[in-house]
Structure formats: C-alpha cells, structure tokens
N, C-alpha and C positions, 0 to 999 in steps of 0.2 A: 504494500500500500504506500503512496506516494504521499508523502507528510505535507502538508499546506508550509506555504511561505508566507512568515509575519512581518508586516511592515507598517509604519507608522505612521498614519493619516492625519494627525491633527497634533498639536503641541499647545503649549501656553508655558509666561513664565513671569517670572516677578524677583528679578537678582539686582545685585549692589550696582551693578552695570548699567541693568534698563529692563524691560517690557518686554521684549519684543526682539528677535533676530534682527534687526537693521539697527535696532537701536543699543542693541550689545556688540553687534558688528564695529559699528560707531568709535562706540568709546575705546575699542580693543585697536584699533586701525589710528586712535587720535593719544594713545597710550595714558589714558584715563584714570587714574586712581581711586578707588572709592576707600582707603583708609584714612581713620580719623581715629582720633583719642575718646578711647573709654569715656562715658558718660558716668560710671561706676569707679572704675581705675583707671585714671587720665594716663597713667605713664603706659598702658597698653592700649594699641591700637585695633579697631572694629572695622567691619566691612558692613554697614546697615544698609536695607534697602530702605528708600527713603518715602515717605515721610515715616521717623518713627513713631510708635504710637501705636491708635488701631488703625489699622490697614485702611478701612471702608473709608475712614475721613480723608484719603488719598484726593488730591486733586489732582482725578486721570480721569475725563470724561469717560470710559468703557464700561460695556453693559453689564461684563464681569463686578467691576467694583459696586457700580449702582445697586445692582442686584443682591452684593453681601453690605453695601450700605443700610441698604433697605429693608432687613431681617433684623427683628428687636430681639433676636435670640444670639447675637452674633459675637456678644461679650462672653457667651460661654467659649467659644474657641481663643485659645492662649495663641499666642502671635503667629507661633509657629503652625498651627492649624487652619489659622488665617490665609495664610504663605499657601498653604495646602489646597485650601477651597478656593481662594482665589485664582490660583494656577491652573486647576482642574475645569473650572467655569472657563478660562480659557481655551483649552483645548480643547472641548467639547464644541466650542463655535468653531472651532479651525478646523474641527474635522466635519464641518458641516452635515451630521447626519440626517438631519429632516429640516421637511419644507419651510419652516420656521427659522431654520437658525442665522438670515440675512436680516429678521428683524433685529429692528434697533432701539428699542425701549425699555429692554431690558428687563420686562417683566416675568414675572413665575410662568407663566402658562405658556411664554417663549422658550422660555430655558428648556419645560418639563419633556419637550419634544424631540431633543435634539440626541438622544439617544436610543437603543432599544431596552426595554427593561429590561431583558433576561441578561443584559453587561453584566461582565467583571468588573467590580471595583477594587484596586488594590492599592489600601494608601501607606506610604511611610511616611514618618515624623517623630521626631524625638518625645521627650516627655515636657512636661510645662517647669520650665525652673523659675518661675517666680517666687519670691521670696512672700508677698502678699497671696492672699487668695484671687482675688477678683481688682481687676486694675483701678487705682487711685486709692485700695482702701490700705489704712496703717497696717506694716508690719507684724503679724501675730495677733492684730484685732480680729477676732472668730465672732465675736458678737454681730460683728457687721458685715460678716458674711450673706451672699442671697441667696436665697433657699433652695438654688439646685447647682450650689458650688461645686459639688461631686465632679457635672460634666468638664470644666477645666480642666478636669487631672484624669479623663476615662480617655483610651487613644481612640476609639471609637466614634467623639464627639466628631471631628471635620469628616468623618466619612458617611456618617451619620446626616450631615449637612446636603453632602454632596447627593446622597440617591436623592435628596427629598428634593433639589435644587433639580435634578435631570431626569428626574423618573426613576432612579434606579431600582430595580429589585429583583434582580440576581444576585451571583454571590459578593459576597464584601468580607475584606480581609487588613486587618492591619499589621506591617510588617516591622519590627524594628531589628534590626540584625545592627546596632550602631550605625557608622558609618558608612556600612556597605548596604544600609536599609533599602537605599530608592534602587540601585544595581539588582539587589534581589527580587525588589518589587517587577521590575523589566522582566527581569530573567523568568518570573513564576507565569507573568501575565504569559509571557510568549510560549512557556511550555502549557498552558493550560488551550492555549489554541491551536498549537501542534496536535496536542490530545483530544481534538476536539469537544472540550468540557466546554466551550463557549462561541461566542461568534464574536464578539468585539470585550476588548479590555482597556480600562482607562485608570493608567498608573497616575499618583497623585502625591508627588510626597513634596513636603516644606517644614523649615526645621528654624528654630531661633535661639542661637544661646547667649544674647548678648546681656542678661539680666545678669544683677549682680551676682548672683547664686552661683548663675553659669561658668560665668567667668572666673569665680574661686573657686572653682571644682577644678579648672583646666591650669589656673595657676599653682593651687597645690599638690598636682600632679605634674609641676614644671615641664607643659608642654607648650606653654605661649613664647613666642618671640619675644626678644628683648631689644628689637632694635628701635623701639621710640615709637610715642604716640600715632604717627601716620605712615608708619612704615611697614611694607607687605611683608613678606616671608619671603625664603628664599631655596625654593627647594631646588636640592642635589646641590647645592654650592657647597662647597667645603665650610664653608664659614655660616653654614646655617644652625639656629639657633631656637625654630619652633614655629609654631602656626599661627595663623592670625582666625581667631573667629570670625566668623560670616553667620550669613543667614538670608535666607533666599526659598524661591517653589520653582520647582517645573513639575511639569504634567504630559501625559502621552497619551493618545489614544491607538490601540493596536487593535489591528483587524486581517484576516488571510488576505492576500495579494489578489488574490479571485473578484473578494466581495468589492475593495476599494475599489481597482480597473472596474468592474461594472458601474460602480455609483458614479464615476469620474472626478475618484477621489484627490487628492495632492497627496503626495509620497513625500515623504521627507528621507525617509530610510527604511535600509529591512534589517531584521536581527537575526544572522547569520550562525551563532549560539552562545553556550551559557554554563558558567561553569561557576562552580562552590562548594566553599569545604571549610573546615575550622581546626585552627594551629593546636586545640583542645592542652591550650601551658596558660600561660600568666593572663590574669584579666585586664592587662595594660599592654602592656608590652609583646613587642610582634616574636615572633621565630626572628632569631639571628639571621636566619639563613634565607627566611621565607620560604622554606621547602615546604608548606601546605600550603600559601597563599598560591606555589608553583601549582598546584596538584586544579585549584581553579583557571590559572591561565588554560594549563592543556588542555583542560575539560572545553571549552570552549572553544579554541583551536581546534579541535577536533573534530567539532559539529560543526564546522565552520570550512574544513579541510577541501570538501567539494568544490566551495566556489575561490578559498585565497590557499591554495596547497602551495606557495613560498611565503605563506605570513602575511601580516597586515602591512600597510604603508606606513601606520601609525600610530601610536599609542595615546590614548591619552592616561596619564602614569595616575598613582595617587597624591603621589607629591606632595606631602604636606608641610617640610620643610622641619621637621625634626631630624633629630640625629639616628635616630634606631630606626626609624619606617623609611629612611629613603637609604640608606645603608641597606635593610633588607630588600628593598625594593630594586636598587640595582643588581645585587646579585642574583635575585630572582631572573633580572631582564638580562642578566649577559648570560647565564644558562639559556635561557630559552631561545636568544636571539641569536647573543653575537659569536659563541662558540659554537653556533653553523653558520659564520658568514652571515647574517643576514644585520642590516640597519635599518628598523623603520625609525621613521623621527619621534620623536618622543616631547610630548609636551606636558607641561604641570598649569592646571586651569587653576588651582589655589592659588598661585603667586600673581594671579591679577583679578579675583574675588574674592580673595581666602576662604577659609573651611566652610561650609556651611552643613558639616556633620550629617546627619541622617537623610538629608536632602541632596549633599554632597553629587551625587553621582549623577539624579536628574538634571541639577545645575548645568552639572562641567557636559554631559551631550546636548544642554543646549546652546551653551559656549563653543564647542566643537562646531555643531551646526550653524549656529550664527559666522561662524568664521567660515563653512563651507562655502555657504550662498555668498559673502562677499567673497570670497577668494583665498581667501589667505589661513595659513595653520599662524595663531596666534604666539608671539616667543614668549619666551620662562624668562620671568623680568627678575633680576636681582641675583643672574647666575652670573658670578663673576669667573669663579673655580671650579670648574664641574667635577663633582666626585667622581668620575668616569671618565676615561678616554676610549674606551669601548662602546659607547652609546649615543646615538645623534639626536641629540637634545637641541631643540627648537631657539634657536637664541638669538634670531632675526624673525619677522615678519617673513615669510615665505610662502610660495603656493603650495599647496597640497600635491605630495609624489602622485594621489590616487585614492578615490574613493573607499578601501576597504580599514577598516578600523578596527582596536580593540581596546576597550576601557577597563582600568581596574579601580576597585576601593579595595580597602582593608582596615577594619575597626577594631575597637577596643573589644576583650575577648573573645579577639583573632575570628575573626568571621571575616573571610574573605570571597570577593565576587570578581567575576569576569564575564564581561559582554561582548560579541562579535558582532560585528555591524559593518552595514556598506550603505554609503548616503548616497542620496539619490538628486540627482538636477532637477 
C-alpha cells in the first residue's frame, strides 16, 4: 500500500520578528534584532513579541487577533497559549479550507467553517510561569483569584479555545516533550495521516517564558547568556555563553498531497519524515555525545531516504548557544554528515529570535520558510569562532543549495526530534 504524502497547506505565526513570512523575511534580510533587557532582570536580554501584555490588545488589524480580542474568556489562556491560539486562527485562514475563510470580519461563525470537524488538533506549549494567578492580580493574593483560575495552568485551555474557534471535534492532543514539543507535535500530526487516522491536522504550538519565574528557572540553571541586556546568543561560537529567551507561535495545517492538489491548495512544504527518541540520563543536561539525539536524526533520514538519499541541503541545527547542546550537537552532525563527505549548510534560527522553548521548532520552520520564499538561508549572527571546521555553518546571507531540509530540537530530559522536509515554491 502506497502511504499518502503530507504537506502543509496553510501556516500562521506571531514571533519576535513579525507576523507573517515577508515580514520575518524583512527583518532577517535588514539584520533586525528583537533583543532587549529583561523587564524582570534588566542585565539579561529577551526576544518578546511585541506588544507585551495580552496579545488581543495587539494593534494588528487581522481577523485572527479581533476574533481572540473578542472572546471574554480569553484571560484564561496565559501568554503562551495566547501565542498558541493566535497562531493557529492563522493558519486555519491560510489554508483556506471553506467557503468562508476570505471573509473579513472576523467573526465566530466565519472562523467555525474553515475546517472539517473530524481534524487533528495537536497543540504544544509550555506551562504558564506566572508568578501571579491571573494577570495584574498581587503576587500570592488567592483571595482575588477568578473562579475558574484552574484553566490558566490546565494545557488543554488554548486547544480547548481553538476547536471551539474552528469547529473542531476530532481528536485533540496536547504535547509537551520540552523543547522538542512543536517538532513532535509535526512529527505525530504527519504520522497520524500517513496512518490514515485523519484527513487534515493542525499543529499549534506557542510558548512564553519571559515572566519573572521563567527566567529564574533558566538562570539558576545557568543556561542564559551573559553577554548584556540586548545581546543575542551565539551558537557554535567558541565563545558562546547560553541562550537568550524568546517567545513566539506558529501553527501548521497538514493534509495528504491528494486532498490539497484537489482543493487548489498553497503548499508551502511536504514532510519527508520523523524521527524521536530520549537520551533516558540527566533531566538537564544533553548526552555528551548526542548518540540518542543521533538515533532521531537517522530515524528520519530514513523515511526520508526515497526522495534526499545524499542528505538534506540543510539543516536547520538546535543551536541554542550553550556550551553542552551545541558541543553535543556538533558531534552528533559531523557523525552523521561530515564523516561521509557530505556538507549541508547549517543554520541556528535562535541566534536571530532566540529560544522560544516549546514553541521553538514551529518558530524556526517558519523562519526557514520565510527565508525560503525571499530567497535566502538566513546567517548565524554572532559566530565569530565556529566550534567546527567540519561543518558549513551559514555565516552570510546566502541562497538556498536546495529545497530538501532537516530540522532538529533537543530539550531538557533529552527528548529529542527530527523532521525531514522539502519546501515547496
């Protein structure tokens, strides 16, 4: 039996960058910075999408925002779910699935059409690190808690949002695998439509760690940068020193290759396959070696072998710009690549959005793809030293060797993913 081909028909996103593929194109092409100094610990720097706050009070006319402006339940999702729903409301228009979704009003009963119910929902997103329950109230005041404070801290709430916003009522899953969450999320959606368990899936993940909380979690696990209020990370440079928090959505919507070509759909990509595994050692800290994070490269590779049997063109790495994950990360990549001869380019989408954790990986393929459509594989800003001379790390603006691609994440306890992909014009 001949296994359907998955490819992704519709996108949406909301990163430090921008909105929109031309408009992360943009910023990437005019070498843009979205760091700035902690609002919490001024001496580290943030990558926030802007405005902070709640999302819905965004001044972006789109039907998306109005629509989650417009819902007085919309305080229950914590920023990060915000990121989520928002994102997700986008790709569901992009991938225009019903007669509806050219309206521009924004209303519920536009939205409710633009999918089929029996969808996949699969969303990732970190957890809510507020230090408050409910935004604006004191610290540790419970008293002034609102009576379904519960939903800010259930992962369930923005996907929960989401069927009600599109119709949905097929299956719904939320995934947190850390860092590798939105990579998993792709990877599940697209096996569960190889398996024919569905007809369309729409991945949804957005993550926020910029709350005080957040950010003393990641500095008393000495993983943040220390190079100054506005300054990015710098991964694989010898002189890197840790990550910078982000926070950011992207969204996908996946469908076989059959049903889009009939509807005359937009392609943006196909996902070529999928691999995942866990380092099953420290709950921080990666394999020295990365030999389980390897074990999901090849997995993928594999399934993928049909269409790129000499490798991908190009990677887009985890790159976080600590000293242990991009250490492991290169040896993982010069096993796999360059001791058979092969160089694809290699890029770190953190070091010009930084982390945005759980979200991370929908982020960076839409960073990828927004740099496909203008043209160019986006450089790794701040590589002065590359820890590698084995590996061709992106360090100018350049065009693209070639459509076929592979993306990794790797989180904290060692949940590692990998995606094969090939974008599409």
């Amino acid at each position: 039996m001949t296994l359907p081909r998955v490819v992704i028909s519709g996108l949406g996103g909301c990163t430090p960058l921008g909105h929109t593929l031309d408009e992360v194109a943009a910023a990437l092409r005019a070498g843009q910075s979205p760091f700035v100094a902690s609002a919490h610990w001024p001496e580290h720097a943030v990558a926030p999408v802007e405005p902070q706050g709640d999302m819905a009070r965004a001044v972006r006319p789109d039907p998306a925002l109005r629509l989650l402006g417009g819902w007085r339940h919309r305080h229950y999702c914590h920023r990060g779910a915000q990121l989520a729903v928002l994102a997700g409301l986008r790709a569901a228009r992009d991938a225009a699935c019903g007669a509806s979704a050219q309206a521009d009003d924004g209303s519920a009963t536009d939205w409710a059409a633009l999918l089929p119910e029996d969808t996949t929902l699969l969303l990732a997103h970190g957890p809510m690190l507020d230090v408050s329950g409910e935004p604006g109230l004191p610290p540790g005041d419970v008293n002034c808690l609102g009576a379904l404070w519960l939903l800010r801290w259930l992962p369930n709430t923005a996907a929960a949002a989401l069927c009600r916003f599109l119709g949905v009522h097929g299956e719904s899953l939320c995934l947190n695998a850390a860092c590798a969450s939105a990579l998993h999320a792709l990877g599940e959606g697209y096996r569960r439509i190889r398996a024919g368990l569905t007809s369309r899936v729409l991945v949804a993940a957005g993550d926020s760690r910029l709350s005080k909380a957040g950010l003393l979690g990641y500095m008393r696990a000495q993983t943040l940068s220390r190079r100054g209020p506005t300054c990015g990370p710098r991964p694989f440079d010898a002189a890197r020193d840790g990550f910078v928090a982000a926070e950011g959505g992207a969204a996908f919507v996946l469908e076989p290759l059959t049903v889009a070509e009939a509807r005359g759909a937009r392609i943006h990509a196909e996902i070529l396959g999928f691999g995942v595994s866990s380092d099953g050692g420290s709950l921080t800290a990666p394999d020295a070696r990365g030999t389980h994070a390897e074990r999901a490269v090849r997995a993928a590779l594999a399934e993928a072998a049909a269409v790129m049997p000499h490798g991908p063109h190009w990677i887009s790495a985890h790159g976080t710009g600590t000293a242990l994950n991009d250490a492991a990360e290169v040896a993982l990549l010069e096993r796999v690549f360059a001791d058979r001869g092969l160089s694809p380019a290699v890029m770190a989408c953190k070091s010009r959005q930084g982390h945005a954790s759980a979200a991370a990986g929908a982020v960076e393929l839409f960073t990828v793809l927004a740099g496909w459509r203008a043209g160019f594989m986006p450089h790794i800003a701040g590589l002065d030293q590359p820890c590698s001379a084995r590996l061709a790390f992106v360090r100018e603006d350049a065009p693209f060797a070639g459509p076929l691609g592979l993306l990794e994440n790797f989180g904290f306890g060692g949940q590692n993913a990998a995606l094969a992909v090939r974008l599409w014009t």
